[in-house]
C-alpha positions as CSV (number, residue, x, y, z in Angstrom):
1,X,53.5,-12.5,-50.8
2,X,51.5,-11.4,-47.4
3,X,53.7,-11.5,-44.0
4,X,52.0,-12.8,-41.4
5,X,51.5,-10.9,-38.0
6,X,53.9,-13.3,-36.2
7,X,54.8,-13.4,-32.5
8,X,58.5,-12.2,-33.8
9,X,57.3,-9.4,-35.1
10,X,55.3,-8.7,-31.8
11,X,59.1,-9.1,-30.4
12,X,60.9,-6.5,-32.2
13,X,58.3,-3.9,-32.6
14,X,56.7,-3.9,-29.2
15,X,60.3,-4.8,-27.0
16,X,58.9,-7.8,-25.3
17,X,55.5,-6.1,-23.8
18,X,52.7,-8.2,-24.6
19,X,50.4,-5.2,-24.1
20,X,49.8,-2.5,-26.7
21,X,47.1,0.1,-25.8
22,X,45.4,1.0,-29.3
23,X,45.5,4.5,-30.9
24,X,42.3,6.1,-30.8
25,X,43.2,8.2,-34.3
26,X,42.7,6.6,-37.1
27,X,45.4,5.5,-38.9
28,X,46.0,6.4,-42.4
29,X,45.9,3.4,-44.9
30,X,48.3,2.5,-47.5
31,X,48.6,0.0,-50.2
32,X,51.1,-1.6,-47.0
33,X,49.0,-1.9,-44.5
34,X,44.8,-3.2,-44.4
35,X,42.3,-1.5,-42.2
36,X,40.6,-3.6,-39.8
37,X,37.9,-2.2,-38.1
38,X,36.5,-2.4,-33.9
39,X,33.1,-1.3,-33.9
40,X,32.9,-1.5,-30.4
41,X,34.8,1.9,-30.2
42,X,35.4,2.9,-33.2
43,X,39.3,1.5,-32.5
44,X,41.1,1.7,-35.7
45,X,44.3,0.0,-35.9
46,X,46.5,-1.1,-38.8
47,X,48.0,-4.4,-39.9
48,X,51.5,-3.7,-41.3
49,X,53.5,-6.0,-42.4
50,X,55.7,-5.5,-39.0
51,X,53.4,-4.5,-36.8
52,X,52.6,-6.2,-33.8
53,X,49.2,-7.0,-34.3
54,X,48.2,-10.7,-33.0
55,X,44.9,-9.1,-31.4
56,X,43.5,-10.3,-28.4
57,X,41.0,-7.5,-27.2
58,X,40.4,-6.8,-23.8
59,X,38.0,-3.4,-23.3
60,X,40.8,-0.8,-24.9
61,X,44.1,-3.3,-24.7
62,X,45.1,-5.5,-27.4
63,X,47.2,-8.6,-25.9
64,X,48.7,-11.5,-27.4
65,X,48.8,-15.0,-25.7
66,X,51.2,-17.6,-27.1
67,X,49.8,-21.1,-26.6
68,X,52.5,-24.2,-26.3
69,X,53.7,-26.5,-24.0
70,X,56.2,-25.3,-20.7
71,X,59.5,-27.2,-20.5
72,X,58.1,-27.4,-16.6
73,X,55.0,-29.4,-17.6
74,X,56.9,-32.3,-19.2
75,X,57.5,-34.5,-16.6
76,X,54.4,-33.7,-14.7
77,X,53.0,-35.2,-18.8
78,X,55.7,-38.1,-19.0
79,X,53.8,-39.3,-15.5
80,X,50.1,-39.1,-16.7
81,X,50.2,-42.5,-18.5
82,X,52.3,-44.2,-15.8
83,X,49.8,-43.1,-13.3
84,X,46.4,-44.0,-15.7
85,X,48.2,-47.7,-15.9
86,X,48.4,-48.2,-12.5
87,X,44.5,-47.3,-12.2
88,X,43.7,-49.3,-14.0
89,X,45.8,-52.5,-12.5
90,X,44.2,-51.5,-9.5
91,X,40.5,-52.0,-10.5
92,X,38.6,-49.4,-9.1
93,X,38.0,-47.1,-11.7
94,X,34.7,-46.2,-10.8
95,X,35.3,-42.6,-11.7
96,X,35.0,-41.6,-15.5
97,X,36.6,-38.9,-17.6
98,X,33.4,-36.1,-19.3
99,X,34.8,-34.1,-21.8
100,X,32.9,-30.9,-22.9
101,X,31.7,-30.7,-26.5
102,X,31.1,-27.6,-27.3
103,X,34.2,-24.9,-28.6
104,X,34.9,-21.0,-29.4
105,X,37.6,-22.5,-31.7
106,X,38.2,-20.3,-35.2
107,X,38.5,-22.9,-37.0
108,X,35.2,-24.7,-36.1
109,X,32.7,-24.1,-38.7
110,X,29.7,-24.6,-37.0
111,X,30.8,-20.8,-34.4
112,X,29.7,-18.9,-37.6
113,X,26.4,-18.5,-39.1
114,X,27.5,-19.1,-42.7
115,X,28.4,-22.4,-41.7
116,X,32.2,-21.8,-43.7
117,X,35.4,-20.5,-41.9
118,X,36.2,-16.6,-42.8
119,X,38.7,-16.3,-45.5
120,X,40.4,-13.1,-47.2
121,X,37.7,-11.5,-49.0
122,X,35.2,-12.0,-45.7
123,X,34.8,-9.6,-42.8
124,X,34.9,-11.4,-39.7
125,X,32.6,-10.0,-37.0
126,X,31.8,-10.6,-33.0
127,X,29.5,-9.0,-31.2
128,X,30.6,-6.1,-29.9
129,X,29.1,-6.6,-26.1
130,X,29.7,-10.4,-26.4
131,X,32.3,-12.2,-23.5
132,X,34.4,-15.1,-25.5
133,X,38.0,-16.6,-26.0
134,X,38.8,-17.6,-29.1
135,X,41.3,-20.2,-30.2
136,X,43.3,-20.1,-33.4
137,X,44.7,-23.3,-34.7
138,X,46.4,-21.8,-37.7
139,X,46.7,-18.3,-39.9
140,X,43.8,-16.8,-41.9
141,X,43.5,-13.9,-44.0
142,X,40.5,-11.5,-43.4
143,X,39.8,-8.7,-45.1
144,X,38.0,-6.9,-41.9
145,X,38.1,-7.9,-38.1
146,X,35.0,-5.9,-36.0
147,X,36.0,-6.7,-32.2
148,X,34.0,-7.3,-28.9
149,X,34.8,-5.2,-26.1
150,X,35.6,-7.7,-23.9
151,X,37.4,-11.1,-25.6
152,X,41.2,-12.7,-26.3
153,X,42.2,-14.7,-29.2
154,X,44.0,-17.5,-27.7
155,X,47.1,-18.4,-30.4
156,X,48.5,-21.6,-31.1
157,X,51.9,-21.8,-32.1
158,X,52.5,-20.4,-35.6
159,X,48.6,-18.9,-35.8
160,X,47.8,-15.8,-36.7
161,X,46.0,-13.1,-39.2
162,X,47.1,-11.6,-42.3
163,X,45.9,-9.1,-44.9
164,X,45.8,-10.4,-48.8
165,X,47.0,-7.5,-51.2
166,X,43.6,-7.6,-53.7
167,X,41.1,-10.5,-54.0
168,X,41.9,-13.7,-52.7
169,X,41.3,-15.8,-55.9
170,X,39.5,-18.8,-53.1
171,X,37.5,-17.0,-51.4
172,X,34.4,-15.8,-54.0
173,X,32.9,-12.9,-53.7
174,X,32.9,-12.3,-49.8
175,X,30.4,-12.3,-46.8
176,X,30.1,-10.6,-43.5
177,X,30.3,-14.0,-41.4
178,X,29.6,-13.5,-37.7
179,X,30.7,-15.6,-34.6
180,X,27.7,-17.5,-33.0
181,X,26.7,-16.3,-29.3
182,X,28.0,-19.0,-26.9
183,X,26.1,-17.6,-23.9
184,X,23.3,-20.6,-23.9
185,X,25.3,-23.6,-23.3
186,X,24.8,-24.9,-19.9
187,X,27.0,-27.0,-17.4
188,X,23.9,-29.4,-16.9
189,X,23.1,-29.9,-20.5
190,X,23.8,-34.2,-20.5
191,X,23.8,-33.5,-24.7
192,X,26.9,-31.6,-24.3
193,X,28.8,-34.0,-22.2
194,X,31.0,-37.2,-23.8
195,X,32.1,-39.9,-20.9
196,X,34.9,-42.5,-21.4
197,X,36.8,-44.9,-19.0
198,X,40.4,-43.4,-20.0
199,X,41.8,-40.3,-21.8
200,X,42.8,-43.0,-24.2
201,X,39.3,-43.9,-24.8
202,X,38.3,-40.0,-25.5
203,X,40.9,-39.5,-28.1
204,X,39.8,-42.9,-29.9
205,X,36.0,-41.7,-29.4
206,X,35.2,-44.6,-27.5
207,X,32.2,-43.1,-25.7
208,X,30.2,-44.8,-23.0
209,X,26.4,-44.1,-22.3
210,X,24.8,-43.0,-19.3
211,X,21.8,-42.1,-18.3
212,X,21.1,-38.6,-18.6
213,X,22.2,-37.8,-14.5
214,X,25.4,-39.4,-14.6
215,X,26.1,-37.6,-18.3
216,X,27.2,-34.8,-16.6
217,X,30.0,-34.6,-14.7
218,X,29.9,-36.5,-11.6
219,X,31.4,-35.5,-7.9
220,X,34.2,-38.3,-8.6
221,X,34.8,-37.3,-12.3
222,X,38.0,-35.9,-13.8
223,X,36.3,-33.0,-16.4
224,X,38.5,-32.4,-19.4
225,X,38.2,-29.3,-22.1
226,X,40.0,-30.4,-25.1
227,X,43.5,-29.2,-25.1
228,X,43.6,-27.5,-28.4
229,X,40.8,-25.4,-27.8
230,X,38.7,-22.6,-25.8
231,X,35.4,-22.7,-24.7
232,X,32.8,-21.1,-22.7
233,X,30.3,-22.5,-20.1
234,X,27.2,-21.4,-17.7
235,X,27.8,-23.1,-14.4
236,X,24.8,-21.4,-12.6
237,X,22.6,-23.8,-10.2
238,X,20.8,-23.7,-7.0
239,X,24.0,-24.8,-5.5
240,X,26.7,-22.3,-4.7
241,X,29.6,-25.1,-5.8
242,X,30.2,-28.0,-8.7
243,X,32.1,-30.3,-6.7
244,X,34.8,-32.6,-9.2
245,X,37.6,-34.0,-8.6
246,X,39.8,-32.5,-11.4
247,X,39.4,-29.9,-14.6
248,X,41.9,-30.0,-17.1
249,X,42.1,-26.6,-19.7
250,X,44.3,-26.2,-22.8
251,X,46.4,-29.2,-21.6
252,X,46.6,-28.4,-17.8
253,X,45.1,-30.5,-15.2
254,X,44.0,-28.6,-12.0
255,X,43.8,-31.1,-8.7
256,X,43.6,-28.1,-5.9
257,X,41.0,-25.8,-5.3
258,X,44.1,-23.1,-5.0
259,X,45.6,-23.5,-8.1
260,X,42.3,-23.6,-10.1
261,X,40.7,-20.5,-8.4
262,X,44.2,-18.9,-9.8
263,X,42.7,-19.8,-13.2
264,X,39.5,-18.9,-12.4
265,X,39.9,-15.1,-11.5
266,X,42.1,-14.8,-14.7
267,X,40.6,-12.8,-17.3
268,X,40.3,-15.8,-19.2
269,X,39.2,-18.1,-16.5
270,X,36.5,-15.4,-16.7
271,X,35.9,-15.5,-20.0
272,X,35.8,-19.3,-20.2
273,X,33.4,-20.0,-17.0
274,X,30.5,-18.0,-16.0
275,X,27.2,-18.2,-14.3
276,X,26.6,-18.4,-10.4
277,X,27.7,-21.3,-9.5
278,X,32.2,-22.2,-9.0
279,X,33.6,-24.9,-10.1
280,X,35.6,-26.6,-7.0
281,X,38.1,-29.2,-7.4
282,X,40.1,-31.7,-5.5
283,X,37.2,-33.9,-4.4
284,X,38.3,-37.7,-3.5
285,X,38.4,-40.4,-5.1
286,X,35.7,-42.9,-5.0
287,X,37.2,-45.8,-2.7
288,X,34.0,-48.0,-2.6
289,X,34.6,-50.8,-4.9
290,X,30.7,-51.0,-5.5
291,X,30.7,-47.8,-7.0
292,X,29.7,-44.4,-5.6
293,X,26.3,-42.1,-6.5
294,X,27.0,-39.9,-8.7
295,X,25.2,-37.0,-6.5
296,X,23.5,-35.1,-9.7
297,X,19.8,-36.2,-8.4
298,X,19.7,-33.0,-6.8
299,X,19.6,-31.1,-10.1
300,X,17.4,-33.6,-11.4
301,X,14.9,-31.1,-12.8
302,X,17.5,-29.0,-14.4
303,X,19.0,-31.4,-16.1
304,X,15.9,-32.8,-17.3
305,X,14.6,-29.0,-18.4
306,X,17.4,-29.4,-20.9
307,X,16.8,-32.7,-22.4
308,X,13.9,-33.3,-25.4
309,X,12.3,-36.8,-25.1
310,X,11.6,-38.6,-28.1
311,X,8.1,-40.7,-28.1
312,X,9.3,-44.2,-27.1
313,X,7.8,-46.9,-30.3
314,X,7.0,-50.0,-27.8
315,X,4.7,-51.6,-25.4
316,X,6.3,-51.2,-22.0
317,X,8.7,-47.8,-22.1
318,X,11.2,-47.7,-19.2
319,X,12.2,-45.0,-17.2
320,X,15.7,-45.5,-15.6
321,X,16.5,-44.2,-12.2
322,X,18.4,-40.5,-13.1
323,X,17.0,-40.3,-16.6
324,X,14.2,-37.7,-17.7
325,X,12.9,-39.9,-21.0
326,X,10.9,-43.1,-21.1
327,X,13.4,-45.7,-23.0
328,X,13.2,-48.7,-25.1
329,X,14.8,-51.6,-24.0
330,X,16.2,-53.5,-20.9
331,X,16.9,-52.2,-17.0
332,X,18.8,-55.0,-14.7
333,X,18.4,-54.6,-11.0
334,X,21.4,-55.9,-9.4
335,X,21.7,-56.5,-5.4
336,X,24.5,-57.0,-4.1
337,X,26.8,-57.7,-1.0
338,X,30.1,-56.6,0.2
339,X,32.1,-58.7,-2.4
340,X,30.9,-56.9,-5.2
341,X,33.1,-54.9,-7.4
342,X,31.6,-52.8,-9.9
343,X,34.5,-52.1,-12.0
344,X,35.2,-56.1,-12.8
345,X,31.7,-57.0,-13.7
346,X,31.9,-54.2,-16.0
347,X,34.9,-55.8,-17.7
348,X,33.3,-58.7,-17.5
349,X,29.9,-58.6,-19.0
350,X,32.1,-56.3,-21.8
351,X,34.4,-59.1,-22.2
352,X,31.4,-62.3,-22.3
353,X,28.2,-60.8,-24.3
354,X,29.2,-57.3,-25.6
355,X,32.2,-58.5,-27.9
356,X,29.2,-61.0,-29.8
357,X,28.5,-60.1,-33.0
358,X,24.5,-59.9,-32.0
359,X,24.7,-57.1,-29.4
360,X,27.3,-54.8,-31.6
361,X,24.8,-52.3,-31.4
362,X,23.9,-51.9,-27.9
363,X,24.6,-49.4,-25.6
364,X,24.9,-50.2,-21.8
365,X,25.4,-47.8,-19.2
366,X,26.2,-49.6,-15.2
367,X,26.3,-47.9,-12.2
368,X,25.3,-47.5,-8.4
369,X,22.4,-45.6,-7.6
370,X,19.8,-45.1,-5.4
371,X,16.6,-46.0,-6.0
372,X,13.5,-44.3,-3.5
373,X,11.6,-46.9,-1.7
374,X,8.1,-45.9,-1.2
375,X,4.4,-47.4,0.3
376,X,2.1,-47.7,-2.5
377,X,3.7,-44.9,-4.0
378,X,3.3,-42.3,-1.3
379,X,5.2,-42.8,2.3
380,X,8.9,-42.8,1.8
381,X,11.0,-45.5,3.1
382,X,14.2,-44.1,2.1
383,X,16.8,-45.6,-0.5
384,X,18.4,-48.7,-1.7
385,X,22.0,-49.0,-3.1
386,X,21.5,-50.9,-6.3
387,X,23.4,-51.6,-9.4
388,X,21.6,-50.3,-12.4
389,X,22.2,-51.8,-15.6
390,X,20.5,-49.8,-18.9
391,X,20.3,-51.5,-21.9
392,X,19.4,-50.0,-25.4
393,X,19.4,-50.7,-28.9
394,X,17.7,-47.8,-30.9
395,X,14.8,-49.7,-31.6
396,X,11.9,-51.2,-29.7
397,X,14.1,-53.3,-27.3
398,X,14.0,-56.8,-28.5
399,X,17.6,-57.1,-28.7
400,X,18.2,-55.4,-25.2
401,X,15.6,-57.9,-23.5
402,X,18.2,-60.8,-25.0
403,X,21.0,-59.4,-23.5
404,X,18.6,-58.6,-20.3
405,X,18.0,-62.8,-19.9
406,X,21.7,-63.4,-20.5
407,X,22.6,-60.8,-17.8
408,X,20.4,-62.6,-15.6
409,X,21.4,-66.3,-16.4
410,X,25.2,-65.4,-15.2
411,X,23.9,-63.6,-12.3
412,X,22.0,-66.3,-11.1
413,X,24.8,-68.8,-11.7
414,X,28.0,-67.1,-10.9
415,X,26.1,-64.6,-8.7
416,X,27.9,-66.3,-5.3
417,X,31.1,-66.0,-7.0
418,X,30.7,-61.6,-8.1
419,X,29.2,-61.0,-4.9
420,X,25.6,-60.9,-6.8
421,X,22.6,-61.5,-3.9
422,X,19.6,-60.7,-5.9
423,X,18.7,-59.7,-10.0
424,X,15.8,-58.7,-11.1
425,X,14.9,-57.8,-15.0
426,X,12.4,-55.5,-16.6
427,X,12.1,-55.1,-20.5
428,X,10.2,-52.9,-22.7
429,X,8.9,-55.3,-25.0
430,X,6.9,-58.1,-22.4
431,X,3.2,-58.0,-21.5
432,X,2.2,-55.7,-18.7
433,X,-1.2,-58.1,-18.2
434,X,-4.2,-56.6,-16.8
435,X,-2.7,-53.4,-16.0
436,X,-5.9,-51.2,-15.7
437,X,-7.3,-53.5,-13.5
438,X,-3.7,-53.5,-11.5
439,X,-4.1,-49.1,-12.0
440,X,-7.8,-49.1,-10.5
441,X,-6.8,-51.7,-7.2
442,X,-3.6,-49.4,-6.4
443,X,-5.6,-46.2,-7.0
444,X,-9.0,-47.5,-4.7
445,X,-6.3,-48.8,-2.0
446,X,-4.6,-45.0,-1.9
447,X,-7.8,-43.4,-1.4
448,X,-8.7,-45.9,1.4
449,X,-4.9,-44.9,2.9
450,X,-5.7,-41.4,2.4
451,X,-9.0,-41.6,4.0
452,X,-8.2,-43.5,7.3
453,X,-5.4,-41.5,7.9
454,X,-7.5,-38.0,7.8
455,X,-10.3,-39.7,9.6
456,X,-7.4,-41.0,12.3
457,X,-6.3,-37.3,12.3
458,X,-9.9,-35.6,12.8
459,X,-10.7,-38.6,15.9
460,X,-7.5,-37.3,17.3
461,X,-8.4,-33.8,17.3
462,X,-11.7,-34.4,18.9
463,X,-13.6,-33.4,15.6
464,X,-15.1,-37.2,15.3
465,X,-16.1,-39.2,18.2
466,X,-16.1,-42.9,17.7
467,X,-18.5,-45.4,19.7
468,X,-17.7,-47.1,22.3
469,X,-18.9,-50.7,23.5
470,X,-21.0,-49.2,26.3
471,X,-23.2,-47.2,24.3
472,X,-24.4,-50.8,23.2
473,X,-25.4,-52.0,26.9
474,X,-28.1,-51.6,29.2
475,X,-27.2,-48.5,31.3
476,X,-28.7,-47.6,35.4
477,X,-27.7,-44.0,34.8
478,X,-30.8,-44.1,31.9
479,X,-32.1,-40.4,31.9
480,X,-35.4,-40.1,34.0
481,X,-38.4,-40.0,31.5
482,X,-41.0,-37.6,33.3
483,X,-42.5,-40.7,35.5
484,X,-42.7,-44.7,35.9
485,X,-41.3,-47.0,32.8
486,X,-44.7,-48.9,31.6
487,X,-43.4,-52.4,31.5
488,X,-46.8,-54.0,29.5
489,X,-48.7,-56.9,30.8
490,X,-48.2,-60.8,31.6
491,X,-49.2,-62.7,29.1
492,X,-51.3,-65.7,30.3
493,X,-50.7,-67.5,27.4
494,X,-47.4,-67.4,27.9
495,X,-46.6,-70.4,30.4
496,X,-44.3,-69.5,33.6
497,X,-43.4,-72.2,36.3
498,X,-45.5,-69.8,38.8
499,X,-48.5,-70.2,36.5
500,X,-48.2,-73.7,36.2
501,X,-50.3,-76.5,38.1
502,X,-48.1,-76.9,41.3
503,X,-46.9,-81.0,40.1
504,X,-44.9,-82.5,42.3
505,X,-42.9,-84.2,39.4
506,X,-42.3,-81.2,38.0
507,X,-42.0,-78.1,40.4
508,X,-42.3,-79.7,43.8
509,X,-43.5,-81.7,46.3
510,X,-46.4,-80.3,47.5
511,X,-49.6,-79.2,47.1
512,X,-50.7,-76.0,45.6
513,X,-53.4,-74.3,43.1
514,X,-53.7,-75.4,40.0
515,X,-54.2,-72.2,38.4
516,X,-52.1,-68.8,39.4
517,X,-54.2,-65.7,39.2
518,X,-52.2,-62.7,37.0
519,X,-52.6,-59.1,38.4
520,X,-55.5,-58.3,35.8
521,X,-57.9,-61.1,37.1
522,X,-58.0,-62.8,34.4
523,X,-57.6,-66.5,33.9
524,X,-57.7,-69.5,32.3
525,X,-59.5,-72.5,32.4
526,X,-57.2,-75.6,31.1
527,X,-59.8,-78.0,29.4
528,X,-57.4,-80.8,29.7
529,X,-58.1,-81.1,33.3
530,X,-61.6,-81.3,35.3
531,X,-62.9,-78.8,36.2
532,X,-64.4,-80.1,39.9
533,X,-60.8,-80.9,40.5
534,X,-59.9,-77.0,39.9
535,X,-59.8,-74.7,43.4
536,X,-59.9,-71.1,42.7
537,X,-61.2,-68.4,44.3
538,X,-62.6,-65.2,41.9
């Protein structure tokens, strides 16, 4: 019956050290011991039945980490579920627990490329300039072990590896499996994120649904890597920090920034984070009972440069404030006023429409964020604080404009009551109307914006000069001509109270010519009068 390499063993062979620097000759093997092989030096070392050889490589030293709970951390664990009760009581759980998906765990079968865990008659191989921790649940046999130069094997209680005398009778013929390259997954990748209200709710797989911003962790968030497990994660960003408010690894919970950089500059702290960007914790709590902005929009286009969006199968596709694909369904646009508490009319519309049989399916995400206000489009007005409700349900949104109207119903009757001042309701599946007539009025009005303002800028700068009322009146300073202005002539048909008869009745009382002589000498002889009454002199 095989031994297995056990931390006892470790104990009496290597008196309590935890390091053993590896012989560089190789070692002889005998129908005792099995050869495993490090290619990353050539390192050969042998697995005897009492040798201490729980391997945890680092460069040319071979360590051995014992995972298990500290008497110490017991009470500090007796108090987490005292403390996540009186949360809750409180009601202002606005902050939720993201839990990282992705593992360097042995026993995982998706870290090897056959897609099967190693067994006896399989040699296990990493790459030899690959970075990663791995954790081992329980013990394996392995017929050969090739070793990075840089890595740790990160033992639960009991794990280890042992050699099989012969064939292992379950194991077929044998393969050279290799660990997959966990180098590629990203700290803001939402698809590798899982969100839930309490630790309870992780462990049950409750799972709540945000929109692709607010999948990743959140400043307010408590971050959690599974207990039983290692991991290893690319924090690298524009930004110099990740700001959370805690990080919990292999079943510690970090709340200061001290005690965590301690982890971080560990070699496997190290191992398990890399990329530009530090992680920092001890960030408040969010004390706003509206809620509080996540504060991911800034790495908007990252997280979107992650995500692949699906071709949305309805009439009006939806794009949510802080996510990168249109969406089938529902959004709600709550306003809202200083009596508003996020947290309660979460529970509530949980509690009064998504317990009915008809909306099982749905998934709703609620939260505060803030939406841009812009001027046709273009001239920022800044934000508004809004409560966003997303609704979906995985098909083309008929079901999530339902809920939408009930949502809105109890808004508008209870709103006075939840501190609701405004709702507002846009769904996938109504009729946009005559939206190219709406898209052709909004795009002639921007280019009318566009061009007053650049023809306000160019008057401005003196480049376009624009009339002025006096350019329209009669001016004296008119520029001289080169001589006399030729005013025409007098018409004499034209009548003028100087050319007229002098009538008493009508210009006077007395007496004067009947006919006024123009400055050409030419008159006129009225027939309706006689002409022996006329007196004119040629």
């Amino acid at each position: 019956m095989p031994e297995v390499l056990s931390r006892n063993a470790l104990k009496g062979k290597c008196s309590g050290k935890d390091v053993l620097v590896l012989s560089i000759k190789p070692v002889c093997c005998s129908r005792k011991c099995k050869c495993f092989t490090c290619l990353s030096r050539l390192i050969w070392f042998s697995a005897l039945s009492k040798l201490c050889a729980l391997v945890l490589v680092t460069r040319f030293e071979t360590k051995v980490t014992q995972y298990s709970f500290r008497l110490s951390q017991l009470p500090r664990m007796l108090k987490i579920p005292d403390m996540l009760l009186l949360f809750c009581l409180v009601g202002v759980a606005n902050a939720l627990y993201k839990q990282w998906i992705p593992d360097t765990n042995y026993e995982n079968k998706t870290n090897w490329d056959k897609g099967d865990i190693p067994c006896g008659n399989d040699i296990v191989q990493f790459s030899a300039q690959r970075k990663v921790s791995v954790f081992v649940e329980t013990t394996h046999a392995v017929l050969e072990m090739r070793l990075p130069v840089d890595g740790e094997f990160i033992l639960n209680s009991g794990a280890g590896f042992y050699a099989v005398t012969g064939q292992d009778p379950g194991c077929g013929t044998g393969v050279t499996t290799e660990f997959k390259d966990s180098e590629s997954f990203q700290w803001y990748d939402p698809t590798l994120w899982q969100a839930a209200a309490t630790l309870n709710d992780l462990e049950q797989g409750n799972f709540l649904f945000s929109v692709h911003e607010e999948s990743v962790p959140c400043h307010y968030d408590d971050v959690v890597f599974k207990a039983l497990s290692s991991f290893r994660v690319d924090t690298s960003s524009s930004h110099s920090s990740i700001t959370v408010k805690s990080v919990s690894v292999l079943g510690d919970t970090f709340t200061t920034q001290s005690e965590f950089s301690q982890y971080l500059s560990s070699s496997l702290g190290k191992l398990q984070f890399h990329g530009s960007s530090a992680v920092a914790v001890g960030n408040p709590a969010c004390e706003d009972p509206s809620g509080c902005d996540c504060g991911n929009s800034v790495h908007h286009q990252q997280i979107c440069s992650t995500v692949t969006c699906d071709s949305p199968n309805c009439k009006n596709p939806l794009r949510p404030t802080g996510h990168c694909c249109d969406v089938c369904g529902a959004i709600v646009t709550l306003l809202f006023d200083d009596g508003f508490n996020l947290q309660t009319y979460r529970e509530r519309i949980r509690h009064l429409f998504l317990a009915l049989p008809q909306y099982q399916s749905i998934e709703l995400g609620m939260s505060k964020v803030l939406k841009p206000q812009r001027l046709m489009g273009i001239i920022s007005l800044g934000t508004l604080s809004e409560i966003q409700i997303v609704i979906l349900d995985g098909e083309q949104g008929i079901q999530s404009a339902a809920l939408a109207q009930d949502i809105m119903k109890d808004a508008r009757s209870h709103g006075s009551n939840l501190g609701i001042s405004g709702v507002e309701v846009q769904t996938s599946s109504e009729e946009t109307g005559d939206s190219a007539g709406l898209a052709v009025g909004v795009v002639f009005g921007v280019l009318l914006l566009i061009t007053l303002i650049i023809l306000g800028v160019l008057v401005h700068k003196g480049v376009v000069q624009m009339p002025t009322l006096n350019r329209f009146k009669n001016s004296n300073n008119m520029p001289d001509l080169g001589g006399p202005l030729d005013h025409g002539f007098d018409n004499p048909m034209f009548d003028q109270p100087t050319m007229m008869p002098d009538i008493p009745s009508l210009y006077g009382t007395g007496v004067s010519n009947s006919i006024s002589m123009t400055q050409t000498a030419v008159h006129f002889v009225n027939p309706a009068y006689d002409e022996s009454e006329t007196d004119f002199t040629a």
